[in-house]
Structures are given as C-alpha cells and as structure tokens.
ZAMAR-715419 format. One record per residue (C-alpha): residue in three letters; x, y, z. Coordinates in steps of 0.001 Angstrom, whole numbers, plus 500000, padded with zeros to 6 digits. Example, Ala and Ser with C-alpha at 12.3 -4.5 7.8 and 13.67 -1.06 7.14 Angstrom:
ALA512300495500507800SER513670498940507140
//
This chain:
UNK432398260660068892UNK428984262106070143UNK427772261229073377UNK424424260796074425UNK422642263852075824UNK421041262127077968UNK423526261192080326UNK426100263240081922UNK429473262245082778UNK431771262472085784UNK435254262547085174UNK437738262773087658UNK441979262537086926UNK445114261268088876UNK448158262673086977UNK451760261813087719UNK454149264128087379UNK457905262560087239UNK459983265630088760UNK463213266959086877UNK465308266468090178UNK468910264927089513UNK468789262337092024UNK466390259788093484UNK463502260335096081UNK465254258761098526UNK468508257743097421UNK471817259596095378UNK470688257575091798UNK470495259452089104UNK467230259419087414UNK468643260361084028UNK465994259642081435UNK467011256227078222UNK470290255099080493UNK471758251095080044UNK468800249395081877UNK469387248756085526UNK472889250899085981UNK470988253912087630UNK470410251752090962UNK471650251159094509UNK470632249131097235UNK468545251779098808UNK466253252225095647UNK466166248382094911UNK464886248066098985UNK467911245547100001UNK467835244675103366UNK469339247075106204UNK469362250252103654UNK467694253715105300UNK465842255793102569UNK466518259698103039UNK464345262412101309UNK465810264714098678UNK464669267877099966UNK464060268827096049UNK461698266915096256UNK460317268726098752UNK461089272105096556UNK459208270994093835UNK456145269941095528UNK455467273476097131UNK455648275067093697UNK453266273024092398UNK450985272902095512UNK451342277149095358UNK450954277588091965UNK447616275373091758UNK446326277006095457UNK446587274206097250UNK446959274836101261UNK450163273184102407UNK450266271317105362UNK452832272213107858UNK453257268787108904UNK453177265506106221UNK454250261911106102UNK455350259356104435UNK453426256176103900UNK454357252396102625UNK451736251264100137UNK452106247358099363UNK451394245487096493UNK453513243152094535UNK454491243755091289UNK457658242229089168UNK458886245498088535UNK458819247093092423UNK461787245277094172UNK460600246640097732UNK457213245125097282UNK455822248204098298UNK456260252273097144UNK456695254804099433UNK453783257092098984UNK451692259685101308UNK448055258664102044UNK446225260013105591UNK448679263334105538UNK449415264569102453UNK451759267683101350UNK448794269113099873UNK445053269607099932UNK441830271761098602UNK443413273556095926UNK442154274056091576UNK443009275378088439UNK441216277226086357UNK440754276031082283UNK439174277763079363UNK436487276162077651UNK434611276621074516UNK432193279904075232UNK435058281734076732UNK434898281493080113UNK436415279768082894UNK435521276605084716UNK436903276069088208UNK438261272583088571UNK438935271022092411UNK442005269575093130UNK441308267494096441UNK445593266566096639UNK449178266258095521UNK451380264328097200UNK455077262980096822UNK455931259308096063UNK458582257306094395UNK457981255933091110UNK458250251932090026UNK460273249999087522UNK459643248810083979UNK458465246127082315UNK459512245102079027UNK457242242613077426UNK459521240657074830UNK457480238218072409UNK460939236527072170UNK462446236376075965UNK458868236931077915UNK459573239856079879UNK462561241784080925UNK462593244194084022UNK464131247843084173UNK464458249329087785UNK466465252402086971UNK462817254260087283UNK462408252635091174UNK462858255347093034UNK462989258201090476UNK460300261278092515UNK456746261428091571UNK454074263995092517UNK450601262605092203UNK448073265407091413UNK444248264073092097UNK441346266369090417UNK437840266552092253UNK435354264696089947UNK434559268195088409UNK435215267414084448UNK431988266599083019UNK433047265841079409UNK436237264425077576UNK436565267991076170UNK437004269194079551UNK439382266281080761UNK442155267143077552UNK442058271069079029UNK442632270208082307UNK445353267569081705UNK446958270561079024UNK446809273361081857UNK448341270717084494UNK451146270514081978UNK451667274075081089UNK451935274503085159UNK454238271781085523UNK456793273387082619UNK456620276750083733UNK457571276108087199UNK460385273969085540UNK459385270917087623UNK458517268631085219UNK458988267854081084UNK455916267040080461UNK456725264357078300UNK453690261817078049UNK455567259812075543UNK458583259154077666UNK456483258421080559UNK457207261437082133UNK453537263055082746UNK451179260008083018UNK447603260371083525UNK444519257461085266UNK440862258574084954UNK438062257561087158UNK434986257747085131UNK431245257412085616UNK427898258316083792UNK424685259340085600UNK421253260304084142UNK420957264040083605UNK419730265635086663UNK420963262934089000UNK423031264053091985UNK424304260599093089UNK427462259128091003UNK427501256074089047UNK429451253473089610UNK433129254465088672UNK435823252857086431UNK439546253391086213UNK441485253605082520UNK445158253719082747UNK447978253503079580UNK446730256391077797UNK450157258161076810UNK449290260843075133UNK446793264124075185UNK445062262557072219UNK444343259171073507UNK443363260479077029UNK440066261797075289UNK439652259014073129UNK439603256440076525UNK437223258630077858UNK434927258931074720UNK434901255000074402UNK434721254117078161UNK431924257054078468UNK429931255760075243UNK430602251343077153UNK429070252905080420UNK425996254433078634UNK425062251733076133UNK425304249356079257UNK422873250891081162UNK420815251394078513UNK420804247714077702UNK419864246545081416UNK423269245672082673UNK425076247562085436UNK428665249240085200UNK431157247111087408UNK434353249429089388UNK437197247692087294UNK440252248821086001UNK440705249173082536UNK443336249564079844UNK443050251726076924UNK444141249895073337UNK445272252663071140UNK446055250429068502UNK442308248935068499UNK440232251927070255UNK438934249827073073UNK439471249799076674UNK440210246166077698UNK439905245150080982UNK442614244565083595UNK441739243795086900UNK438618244474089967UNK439506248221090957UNK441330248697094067UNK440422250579097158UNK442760252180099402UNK442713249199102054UNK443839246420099802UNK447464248205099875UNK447694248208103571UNK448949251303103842UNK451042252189107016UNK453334254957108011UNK456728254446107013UNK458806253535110011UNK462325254938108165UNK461138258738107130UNK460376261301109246UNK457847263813109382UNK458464266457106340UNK457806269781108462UNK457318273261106419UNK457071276616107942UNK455668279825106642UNK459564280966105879UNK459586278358103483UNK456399278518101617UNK457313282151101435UNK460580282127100249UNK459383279025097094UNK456144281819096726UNK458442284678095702UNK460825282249093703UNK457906281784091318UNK457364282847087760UNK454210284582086427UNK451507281995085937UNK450568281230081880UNK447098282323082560UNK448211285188084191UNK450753286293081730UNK448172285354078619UNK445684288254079994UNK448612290401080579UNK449981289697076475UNK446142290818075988UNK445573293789078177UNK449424295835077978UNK450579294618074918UNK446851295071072793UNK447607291250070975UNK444659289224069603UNK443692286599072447UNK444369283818069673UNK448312285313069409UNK448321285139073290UNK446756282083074026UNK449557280218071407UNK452572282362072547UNK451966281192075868UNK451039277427076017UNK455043276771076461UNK457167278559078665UNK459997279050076688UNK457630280349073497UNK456409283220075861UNK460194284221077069UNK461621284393073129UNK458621286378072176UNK458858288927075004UNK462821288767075135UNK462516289666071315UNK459912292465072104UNK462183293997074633UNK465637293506071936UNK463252295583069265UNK461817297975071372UNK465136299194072017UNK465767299604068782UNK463146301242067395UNK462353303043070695UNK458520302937070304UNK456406301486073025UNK456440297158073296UNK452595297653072353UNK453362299397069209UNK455909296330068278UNK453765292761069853UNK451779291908066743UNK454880292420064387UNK456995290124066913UNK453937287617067365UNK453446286977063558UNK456930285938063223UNK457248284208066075UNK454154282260065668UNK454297282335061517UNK458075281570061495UNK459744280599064757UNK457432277870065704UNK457132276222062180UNK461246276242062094UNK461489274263065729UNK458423272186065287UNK460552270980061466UNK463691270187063121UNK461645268480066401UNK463998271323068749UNK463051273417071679UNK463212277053071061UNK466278277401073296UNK467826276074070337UNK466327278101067530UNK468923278583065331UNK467138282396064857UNK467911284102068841UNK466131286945069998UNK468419289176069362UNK469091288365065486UNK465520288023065191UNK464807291657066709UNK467880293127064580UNK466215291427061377UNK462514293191062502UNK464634296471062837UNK465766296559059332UNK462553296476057784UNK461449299042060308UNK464392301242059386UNK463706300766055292UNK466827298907054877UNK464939296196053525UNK461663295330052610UNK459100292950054137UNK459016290620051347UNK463155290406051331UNK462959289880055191UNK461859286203054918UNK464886285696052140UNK466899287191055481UNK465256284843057671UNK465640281543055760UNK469307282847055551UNK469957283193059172UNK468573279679059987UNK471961278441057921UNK474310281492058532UNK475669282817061788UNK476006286512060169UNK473408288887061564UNK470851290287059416UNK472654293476058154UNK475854291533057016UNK473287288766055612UNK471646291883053501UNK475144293147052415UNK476603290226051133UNK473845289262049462UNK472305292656047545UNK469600293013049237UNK469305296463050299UNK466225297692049891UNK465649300750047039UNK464708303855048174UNK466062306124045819UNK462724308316044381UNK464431308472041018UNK465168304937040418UNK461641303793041530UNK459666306653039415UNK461426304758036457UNK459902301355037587UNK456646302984038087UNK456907304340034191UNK457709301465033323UNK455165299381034417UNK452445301810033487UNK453555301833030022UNK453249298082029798UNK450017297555031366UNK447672299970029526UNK444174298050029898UNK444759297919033597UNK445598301614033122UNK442497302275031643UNK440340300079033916UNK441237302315036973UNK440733305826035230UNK437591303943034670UNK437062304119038476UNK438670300588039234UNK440250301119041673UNK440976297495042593UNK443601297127040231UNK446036299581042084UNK447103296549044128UNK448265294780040787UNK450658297516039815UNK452185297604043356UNK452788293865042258UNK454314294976039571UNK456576297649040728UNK458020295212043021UNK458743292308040710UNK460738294481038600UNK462916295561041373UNK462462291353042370UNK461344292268045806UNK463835295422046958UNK461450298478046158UNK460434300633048908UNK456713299729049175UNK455619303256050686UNK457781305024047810UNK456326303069045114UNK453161304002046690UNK453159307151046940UNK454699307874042980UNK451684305207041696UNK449067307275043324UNK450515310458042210UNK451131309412038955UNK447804307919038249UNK445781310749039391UNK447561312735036876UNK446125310872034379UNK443086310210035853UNK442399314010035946
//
C-alpha cells in the first residue's frame, strides 16, 4: 500500500517477550505452553488472599541478556510495581509490572534497511512483568477464562519513536526476535502468543518536528499483519487530516480477517493504572559481578556473526544474511563446515559456499516441508559433511549426491554405505568413460560438426550426454578432459 509522500510517519513499538523460564514470575507454576486450561495455577499466581509472591531469579537472568545484548545500561537497583486495572482474565486485579525504576534503560539495535546500511533504533526500556490470563470468546457459552498464562514472566521491550515507515517497523520487530532466540530467552512464537507486539503510531507533515497525535493498535499476531496495521492505521491518520478532522489517542484493534483497525477503547496514560510500588517484592539489586558473569555467558550476536560469515569465510552477504536469521541455522551450517573441513583438510573458506548451498538449497526446504526445527533434521552435520566429502573425494558425483541426500532423509546409513548398497559409485575408470565419450560422438554427428564449425556452445550438450549414458555416475572432470581431447583431434 503506498503512502503519501507527503506525510511522514512516527512509529514507535512495545514488544512482549514471554520468557522460556520453567516456572512462574513469582510463583513454582509451570508455564508450560497448550496445558488443560486452568491446571498450571496456585494461589499465589491467581492473587488469593494472604499469598507472598517471590521472584524467580531467571527471570532476573534473562532480563540482563537481553538488556546486554541490545546495550541497554542496567540499573543496579529496580523495583517492582502494581499496575491496576480490571480485567476478567487478571484474578489479582492488578499485574505486577516495573514503571518509575526499571531493569533497563537507553539502549538500541541496529537493523538493515533497503540501501544497505544501518539505521540506529532507540530503545528507551525493558522491564520485567507477569503476564495475564485468557479469554476465550465462545459464540455458544459467551466467554470462558484461562489463567494458566497469569503469572507466566514477561519482558516488555519499548522502542524510541525512531521507525519512520512500516518497512522499518517489520525489521525491527524481526531483529528483536532474532535477539530474543539467540540468547535462548524467548521462542519467538507470535502465533502462540509468545512474542506479541502494540504500536504507537502518528503522522506529521514532512518537515514538522512536533508529533501528531498518537494511536495504539494491538492483536496483530504475526510479522505480516504488524505492517499491514501500520499501513492501514498510517493511510486512516493521513486521509483524516487531509479531510479536516483531527486524529483522536485511542486504542485500536487490528481485523486481519477484514484489513481494518477497529476501535477499542480512549488510550490510556500511565496514571489511570495507579501504579504503586509493590509492598510484597523487594528491591532486585545487580552488581557488576553479575552483569559480568551473564556478559561472558553470551553468544556471538547475529549481526555480528553475519559480517563475520562475510569477512573470514568470503560467502555472498545474501548466503549470510539467510544462514543467520535463526540461531540454530547458523550452528548446523558452521558445525557442518568444521565436520568437512576436517575431512578434506582445506581451509573453512575454501568449503562455506559448498556447505551454504546445501544448507540453504536443501536443509532448509527439508525442515520448512515437515514444519521441524533443524535440531531435528533428519540429515545431522556430520552425515551431511561425510555426504559433501564423497563428492569431494570422486566417490560420487554431484548429480548422484542429491539421490544420496533424498536417501539419508529416510535411511539412518551414512552416505558411503547409502552409495554401496545402492551402485552408486561414481566411474572413474579412463577406459570405461573414453568408450562413453565414443559413443556419444558417434551418435551425435551434426552437433559434431557444429563445433568443428567453431561452436563451441555445444560442448556443454555432450557433457550431457556422457553423463546420461553412465545415468549420472561419470566422473565429470574425466569426461571432460577425454571430450576436449578428443574433439580437438578432430577439429585439427
């Protein structure tokens, strides 16, 4: 959808981030993810009367990755705040939240946009809070209400208004996800409600310094429908003004089924949930020991290890930039690299481009079929690397080696045994293949003809040749070199 030039808008983004901790925020629960509704509770989570929260220190854990990894400074002292407002699905009648001291301030990411460079994006907090419940709106029985989620830990992560175009909004929400993964905090899941994302949005005339008046959209559960929202509520805002009305600070939710943001209710501001400290949690106090010791627990950042893929290892930035959006994509494609390497003993560089095409070529289309993670590729490193090896070696060719691969996604043999019970060793033998070459030169005598005419085009077709005869297991460099010796014997 194109957006008037004219206008230019403001985009800011709130994204919650449901952390892959075990137990509850404040509580022993488990916070296991499609459990019999309402069995994951207690009467600390469901607020009963008399109960005394007490802080997974996890939680805690979690936070200071993701406040490190996104260079946030971390406050050595933080609390805990009670933010009230009723809702059927929040027992308490309030969440426990952080407002006036947050874990986390002034930090940014960095996200690649479309000329190839790199846009700074502010990230004015993240702080830890407990999520809500769930309602279930049934046409039949009105609506039901899930609390298992009460309680489960949240880390809210609150952009600058620095995104100045839906574009921009769908990289930033994609980099906050790749972080999240990597540091193994968080599943990313929009669908399952795992990584959920609000945007406060606002148009101003080009040129303009002051904001517009700013709307919230909420309910948009997926990458996709994030930039949709903001392409329709962008587009409402701008035809508004231009029709003499003015924009009015509601909330709004996005209808993916119709494409319209609908609205839901006057926006908030931070006084109308009467926040207060809460009276049951202490302080959470971090020293430098501890930043320090979650610092050197890291792993290497998915920018940082794209440039490296580029830089050491000589691959295409395309081949980096997809090997490294997931976590577990980068690790099978290096801990391939390093399996072959081994093998073949020439320098990783020398290897990255053959292990990249068949990771990206093969791997991924195999585990994006069968809806897996690569953890469970039915392919490993290892059998993948010994498979690469064998065409290195000239045991087979690279034509047979994706007959080998489709094999191995079925078969637990590795590649060599695969080759031997099938017949598919690859010929070699100089004699055999000068036959084939005979062969198909005798049968093909226009094409012959055409390149001692100088066409030397049609080479290519007698390769083709050579290797349909031997259905795939002639040594392409041997059949090479006897074609091109052959012909220019009777070219001369």
């Amino acid at each position: 959808m194109k957006l008037n030039e004219n206008y230019e808008p403001v985009i800011g983004l709130e994204v919650h981030a449901q952390l892959l901790t075990k137990t509850k925020a404040f509580c022993g629960c488990p916070t296991t993810f499609g459990s019999e509704p309402n069995t994951n509770v207690c009467p600390v989570c469901l607020g009963m009367p008399g109960t005394l929260p007490v802080l997974n220190r996890n939680l805690v854990e979690f936070i200071l990755r993701m406040g490190i990894a996104t260079n946030c400074s971390i406050a050595p002292r933080s609390i805990f705040a009670r933010k009230n407002y009723f809702y059927p699905d929040l027992p308490k009648g309030y969440q426990i939240s952080q407002y006036e001291e947050p874990i986390c301030t002034n930090g940014w990411v960095e996200i690649d946009i479309d000329d190839g460079s790199r846009k700074k994006i502010g990230i004015t907090r993240i702080h830890m809070e407990e999520d809500a419940g769930k309602s279930i709106h049934d046409i039949e029985v009105d609506t039901l209400v899930d609390v298992n989620r009460c309680g489960v830990p949240l880390i809210e992560i609150v952009s600058e208004p620095d995104l100045r175009s839906p574009k921009e909004a769908y990289l930033y929400l994609s980099k906050i996800k790749q972080i999240v993964t990597y540091l193994g905090i968080c599943d990313g899941n929009m669908e399952e409600g795992s990584l959920r994302c609000d945007a406060n949005v606002s148009v101003r005339k080009k040129g303009e310094k002051k904001f517009g008046t700013k709307t919230e959209v909420k309910n948009m559960n997926s990458f996709r429908n994030v930039e949709r929202a903001l392409e329709y509520e962008i587009n409402r805002q701008i035809q508004l003004i231009e029709d003499g009305g003015e924009v009015v600070q509601e909330t709004l939710l996005w209808d993916a089924n119709q494409n319209v943001a609908v609205p839901m209710r006057s926006k908030e501001e931070a006084h109308d949930y009467r926040y207060f400290p809460d009276p049951d949690l202490v302080p959470v106090l971090v020293d430098e020991k501890w930043i320090a010791r979650v610092r050197a627990d890291l792993p290497e950042y998915p920018t940082k290890r794209r440039d490296r893929f580029v830089a050491e290892l000589g691959l295409p930035a395309y081949d980096a930039d997809v090997l490294t959006v997931e976590k577990g994509v980068a690790d099978y494609f290096e801990e391939t690299l390093r399996k072959l390497s081994s093998v073949s003993g020439k320098p990783a560089k020398e290897d990255a481009k053959q292990v990249s095409n068949w990771v990206m070529t093969d791997i991924l289309r195999v585990i994006g079929e069968q809806k897996i993670d690569i953890d469970d590729s039915p392919v490993s490193p290892n059998r993948l690397a010994g498979m690469i090896g064998l065409v290195y070696d000239g045991t087979i060719s690279g034509k047979i080696a994706k007959e080998v691969f489709e094999e191995m996604l079925t078969s637990k043999d590795d590649p060599k045994s695969i080759v031997q019970r099938k017949g598919l060793l690859q010929v070699s033998d100089s004699g055999e293949l000068e036959k084939v070459v005979d062969e198909v030169l005798a049968s093909n005598q226009p094409q012959v003809e055409k390149y001692i005419g100088g066409n030397e085009k049609v080479f290519g077709f007698f390769v083709g040749e050579a290797m349909k005869v031997t259905k795939g297991k002639g040594n392409p460099k041997i059949v090479n070199e006897i074609l091109r010796k052959k012909l220019q014997a009777l070219k001369n």
